[in-house]
C-alpha positions as CSV (number, residue, x, y, z in Angstrom):
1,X,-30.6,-146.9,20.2
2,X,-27.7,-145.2,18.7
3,X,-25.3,-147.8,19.1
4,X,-26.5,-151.1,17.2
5,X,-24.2,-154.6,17.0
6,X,-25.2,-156.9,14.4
7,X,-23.4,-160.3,14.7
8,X,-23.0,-162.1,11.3
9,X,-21.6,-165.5,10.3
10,X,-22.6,-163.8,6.2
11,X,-25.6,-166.4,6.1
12,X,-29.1,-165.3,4.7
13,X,-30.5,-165.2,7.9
14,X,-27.4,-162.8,9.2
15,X,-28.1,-160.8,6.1
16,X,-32.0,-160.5,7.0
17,X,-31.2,-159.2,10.7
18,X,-28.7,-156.9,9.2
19,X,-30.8,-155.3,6.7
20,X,-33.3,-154.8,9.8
21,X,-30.6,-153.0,11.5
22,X,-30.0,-150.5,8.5
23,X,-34.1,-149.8,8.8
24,X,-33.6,-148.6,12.2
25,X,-30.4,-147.2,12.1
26,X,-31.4,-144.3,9.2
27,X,-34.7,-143.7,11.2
28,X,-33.0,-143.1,14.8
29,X,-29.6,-141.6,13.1
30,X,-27.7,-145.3,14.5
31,X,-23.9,-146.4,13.9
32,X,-23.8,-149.8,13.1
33,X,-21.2,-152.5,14.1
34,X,-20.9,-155.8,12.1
35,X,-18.9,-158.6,14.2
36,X,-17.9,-161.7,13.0
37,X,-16.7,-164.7,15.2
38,X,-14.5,-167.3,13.3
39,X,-15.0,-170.3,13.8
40,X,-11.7,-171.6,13.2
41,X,-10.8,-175.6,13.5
42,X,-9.7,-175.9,16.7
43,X,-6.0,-177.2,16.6
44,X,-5.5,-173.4,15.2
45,X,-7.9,-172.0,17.7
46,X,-5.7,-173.6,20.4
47,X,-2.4,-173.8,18.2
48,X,0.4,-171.4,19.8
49,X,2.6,-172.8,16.8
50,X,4.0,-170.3,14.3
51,X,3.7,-173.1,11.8
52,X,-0.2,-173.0,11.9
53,X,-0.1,-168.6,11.3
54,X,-0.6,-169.3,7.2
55,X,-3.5,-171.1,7.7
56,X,-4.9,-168.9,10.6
57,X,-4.2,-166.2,7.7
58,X,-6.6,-167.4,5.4
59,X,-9.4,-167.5,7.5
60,X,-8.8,-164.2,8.4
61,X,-8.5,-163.2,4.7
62,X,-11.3,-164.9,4.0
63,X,-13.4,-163.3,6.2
64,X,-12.3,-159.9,5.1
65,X,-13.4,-160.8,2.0
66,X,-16.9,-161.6,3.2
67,X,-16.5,-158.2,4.4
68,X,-15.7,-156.9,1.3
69,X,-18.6,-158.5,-0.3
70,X,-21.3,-157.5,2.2
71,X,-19.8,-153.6,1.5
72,X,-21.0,-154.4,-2.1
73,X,-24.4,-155.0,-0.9
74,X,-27.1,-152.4,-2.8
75,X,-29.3,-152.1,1.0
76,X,-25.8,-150.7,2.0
77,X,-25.4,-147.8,-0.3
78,X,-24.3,-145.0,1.6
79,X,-23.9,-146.5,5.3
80,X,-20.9,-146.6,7.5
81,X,-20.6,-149.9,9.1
82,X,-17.9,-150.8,11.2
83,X,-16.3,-153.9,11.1
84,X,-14.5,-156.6,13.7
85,X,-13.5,-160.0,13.7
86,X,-14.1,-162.3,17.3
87,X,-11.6,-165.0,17.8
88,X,-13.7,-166.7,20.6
89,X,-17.2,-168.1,21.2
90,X,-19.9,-165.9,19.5
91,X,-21.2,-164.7,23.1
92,X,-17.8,-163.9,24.7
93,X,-17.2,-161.7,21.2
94,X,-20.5,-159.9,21.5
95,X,-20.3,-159.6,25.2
96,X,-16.7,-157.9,24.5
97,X,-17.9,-155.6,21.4
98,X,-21.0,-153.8,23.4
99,X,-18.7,-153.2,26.5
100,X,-16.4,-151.5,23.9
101,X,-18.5,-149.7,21.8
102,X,-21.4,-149.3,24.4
103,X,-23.8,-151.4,22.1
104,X,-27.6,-150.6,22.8
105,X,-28.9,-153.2,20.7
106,X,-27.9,-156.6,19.2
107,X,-29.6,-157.4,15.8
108,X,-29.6,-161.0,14.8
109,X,-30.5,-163.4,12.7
110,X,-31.5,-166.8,13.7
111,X,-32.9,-170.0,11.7
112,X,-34.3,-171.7,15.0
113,X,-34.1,-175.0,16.3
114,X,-36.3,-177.8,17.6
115,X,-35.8,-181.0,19.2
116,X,-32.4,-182.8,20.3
117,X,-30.8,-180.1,18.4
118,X,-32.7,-177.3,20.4
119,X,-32.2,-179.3,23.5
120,X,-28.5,-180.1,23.8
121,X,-26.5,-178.7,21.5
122,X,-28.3,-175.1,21.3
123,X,-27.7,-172.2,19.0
124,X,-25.5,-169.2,18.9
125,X,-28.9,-167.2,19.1
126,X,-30.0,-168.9,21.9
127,X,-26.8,-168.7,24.0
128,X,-26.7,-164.8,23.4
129,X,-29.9,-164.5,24.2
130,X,-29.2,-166.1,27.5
131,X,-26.1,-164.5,28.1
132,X,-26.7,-161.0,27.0
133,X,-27.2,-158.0,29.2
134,X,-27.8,-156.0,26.5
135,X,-31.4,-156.4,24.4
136,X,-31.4,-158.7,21.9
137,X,-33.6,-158.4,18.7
138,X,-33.7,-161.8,16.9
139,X,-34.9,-161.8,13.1
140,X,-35.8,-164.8,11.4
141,X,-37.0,-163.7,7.7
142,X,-36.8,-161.3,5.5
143,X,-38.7,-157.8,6.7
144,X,-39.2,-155.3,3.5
145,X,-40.6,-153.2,5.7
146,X,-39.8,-153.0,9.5
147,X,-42.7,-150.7,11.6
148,X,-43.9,-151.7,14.5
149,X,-47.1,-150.5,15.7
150,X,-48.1,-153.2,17.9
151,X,-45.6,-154.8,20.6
152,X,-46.2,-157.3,22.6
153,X,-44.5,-157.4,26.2
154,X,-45.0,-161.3,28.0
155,X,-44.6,-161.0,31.8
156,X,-45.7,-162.7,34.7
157,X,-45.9,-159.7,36.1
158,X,-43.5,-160.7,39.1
159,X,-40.9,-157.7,41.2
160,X,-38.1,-159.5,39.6
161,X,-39.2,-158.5,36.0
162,X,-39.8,-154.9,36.7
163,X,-36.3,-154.2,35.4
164,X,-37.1,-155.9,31.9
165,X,-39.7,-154.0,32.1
166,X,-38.8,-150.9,32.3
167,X,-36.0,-151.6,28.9
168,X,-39.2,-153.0,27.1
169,X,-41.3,-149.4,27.5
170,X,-38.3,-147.3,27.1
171,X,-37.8,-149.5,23.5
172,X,-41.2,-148.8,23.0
173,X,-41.3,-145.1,23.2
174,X,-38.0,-145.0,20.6
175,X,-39.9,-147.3,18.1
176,X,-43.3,-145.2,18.6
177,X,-45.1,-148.9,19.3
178,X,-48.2,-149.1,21.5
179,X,-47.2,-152.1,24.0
180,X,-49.4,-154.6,24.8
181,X,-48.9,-156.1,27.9
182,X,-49.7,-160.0,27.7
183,X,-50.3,-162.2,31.0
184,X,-50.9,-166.0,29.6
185,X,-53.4,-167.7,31.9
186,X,-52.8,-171.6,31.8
187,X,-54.4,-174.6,33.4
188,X,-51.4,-175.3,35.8
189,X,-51.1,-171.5,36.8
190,X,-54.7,-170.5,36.9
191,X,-55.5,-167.6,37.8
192,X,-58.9,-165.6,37.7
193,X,-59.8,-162.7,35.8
194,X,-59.8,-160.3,38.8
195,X,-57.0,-162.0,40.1
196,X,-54.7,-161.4,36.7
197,X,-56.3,-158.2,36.3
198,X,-55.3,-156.8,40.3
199,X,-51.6,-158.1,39.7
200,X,-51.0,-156.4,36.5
201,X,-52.1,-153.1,38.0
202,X,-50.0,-153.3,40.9
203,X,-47.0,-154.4,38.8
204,X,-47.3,-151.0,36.3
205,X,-48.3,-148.5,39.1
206,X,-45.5,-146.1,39.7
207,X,-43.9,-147.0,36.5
208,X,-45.1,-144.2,34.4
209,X,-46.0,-146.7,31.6
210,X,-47.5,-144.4,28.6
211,X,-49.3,-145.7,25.5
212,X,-50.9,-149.6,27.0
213,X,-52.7,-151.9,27.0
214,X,-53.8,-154.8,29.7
215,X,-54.3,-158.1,28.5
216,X,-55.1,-161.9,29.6
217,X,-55.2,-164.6,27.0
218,X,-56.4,-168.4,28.3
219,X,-54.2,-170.6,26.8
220,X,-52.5,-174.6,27.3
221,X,-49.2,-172.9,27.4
222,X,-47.6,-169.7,28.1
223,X,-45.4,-169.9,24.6
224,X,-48.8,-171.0,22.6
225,X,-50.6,-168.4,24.4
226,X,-48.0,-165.3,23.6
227,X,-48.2,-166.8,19.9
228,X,-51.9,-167.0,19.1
229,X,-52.4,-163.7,20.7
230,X,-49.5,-162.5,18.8
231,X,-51.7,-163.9,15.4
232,X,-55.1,-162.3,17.8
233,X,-53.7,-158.6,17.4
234,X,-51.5,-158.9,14.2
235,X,-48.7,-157.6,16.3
236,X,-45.2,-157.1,14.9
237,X,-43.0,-158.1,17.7
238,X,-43.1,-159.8,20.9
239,X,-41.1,-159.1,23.6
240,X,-40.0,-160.6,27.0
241,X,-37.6,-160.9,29.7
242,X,-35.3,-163.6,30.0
243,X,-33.4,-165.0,33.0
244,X,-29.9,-165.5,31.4
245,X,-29.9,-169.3,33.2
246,X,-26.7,-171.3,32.2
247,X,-25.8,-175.5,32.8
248,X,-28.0,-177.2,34.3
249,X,-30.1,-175.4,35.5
250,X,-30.9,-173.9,32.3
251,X,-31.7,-177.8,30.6
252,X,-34.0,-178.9,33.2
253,X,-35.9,-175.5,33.8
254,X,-36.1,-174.6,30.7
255,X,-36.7,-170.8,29.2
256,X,-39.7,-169.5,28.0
257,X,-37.6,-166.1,26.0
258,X,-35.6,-169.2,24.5
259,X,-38.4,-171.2,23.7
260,X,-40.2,-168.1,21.5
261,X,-36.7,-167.2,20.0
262,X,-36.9,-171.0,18.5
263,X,-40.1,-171.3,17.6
264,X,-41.7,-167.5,16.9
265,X,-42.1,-166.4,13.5
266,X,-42.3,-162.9,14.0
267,X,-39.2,-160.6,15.5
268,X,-38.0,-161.3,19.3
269,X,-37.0,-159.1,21.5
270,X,-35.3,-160.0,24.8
271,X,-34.2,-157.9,27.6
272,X,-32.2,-159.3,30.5
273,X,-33.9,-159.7,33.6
């Protein structure tokens, strides 16, 4: 974790994630890189007219003064942070910035969404969260003080999510957090006790998983279940793996790593399956 992108658009929430960032940064000796996507009206965007480069200035000026201003910031007292400016869509910017810099993590703020909103329009949260290969933690309030002891890790405890897997413990061991590792039992996916209990075993063995714990929580849904164990444990953060679907097949499957980025309270941490 020594390499740590936080994406801002200079909103509260942004500012929350970033602050976040600076918490782990001087406790793991981090560099941290601040991007910022314009989002420019689109006949510049698109413009190859030289008439349209005064007005392209100024949004480049003004974000460099949104720079400037964040700089000022008192929580930033004595940090480096470099700085960039993305001309495309957020995700093709942050995709871009942690090939160059070899990002390890992705800090970022997010408000959430619900509804028609949440359903076909999205957020920039969301669609890095779905496109990133790197981990993504998502921060929706203000943290005063960021430990976390107790980590929650949602599986269903399938081969395919062994690789998450793996990124989740390796996070776990940097941060010094016991994980918990979560399998929600619902009425459409039941599953006994010795059932759950046999597949979780077989899915850690060989891992070399260090500092555990095993758990099944009955629930109506997988996304309430992960949450009101969440509130069972007083954890700090939960964490899952997320397929990365796009289109259509993304809208009508759905995503339970979305879902909890939209809805959760509490920090989410996603790692790409």
């Amino acid at each position: 974790m020594k390499r740590i992108l936080v994406p801002t658009d200079f909103s509260e929430q942004a500012e929350n994630a970033l602050k976040v960032a600076v918490k782990l940064a001087e406790k793991h000796d981090s560099q941290i890189f601040v991007l910022h996507s314009m989002e420019m009206p689109l006949h510049l965007a698109t413009s190859s007219d030289s008439g349209s480069l005064p007005e392209s200035l100024f949004f480049i000026k003004l974000a460099e003064k949104r720079f400037g201003d964040l700089r000022n910031k008192k929580y930033l007292d004595g940090i480096t942070i470099n700085e960039a400016i993305g001309h495309n869509e957020i995700y093709e910017d942050i995709e871009a910035a942690c090939k160059a810099n070899n990002i390890d993590l992705i800090v970022m703020g997010s408000t959430g969404a619900s509804g028609f909103k949440e359903m076909f329009v999205g957020s920039n949260t969301e669609k890095v969260v779905r496109t990133s290969k790197t981990p993504v933690l998502v921060i929706k309030n203000h943290h005063p003080v960021f430990d976390i002891e107790d980590f929650i890790f949602a599986t269903d405890f399938s081969e395919e999510g062994r690789g998450a897997m793996d990124k989740a413990q390796k996070f776990a061991k940097k941060v010094g957090a016991k994980m918990h590792l979560l399998y929600v039992n619902t009425p459409a996916n039941f599953k006994t006790s010795t059932e759950s209990q046999d597949l979780m075993e077989k899915f850690i063995r060989g891992m070399g998983v260090e500092n555990y714990s095993l758990n099944i929580y009955n629930d109506t849904s997988v996304e309430k279940g992960i949450l009101n164990f969440a509130k069972y444990i007083n954890a700090q953060l939960i964490g899952m793996g997320t397929h990365g679907r796009k289109g259509l097949s993304h809208f009508f499957n759905g995503s339970i790593s979305e879902d909890m980025v939209n809805h959760a309270n509490m920090p989410v941490i996603t790692f790409k399956i």
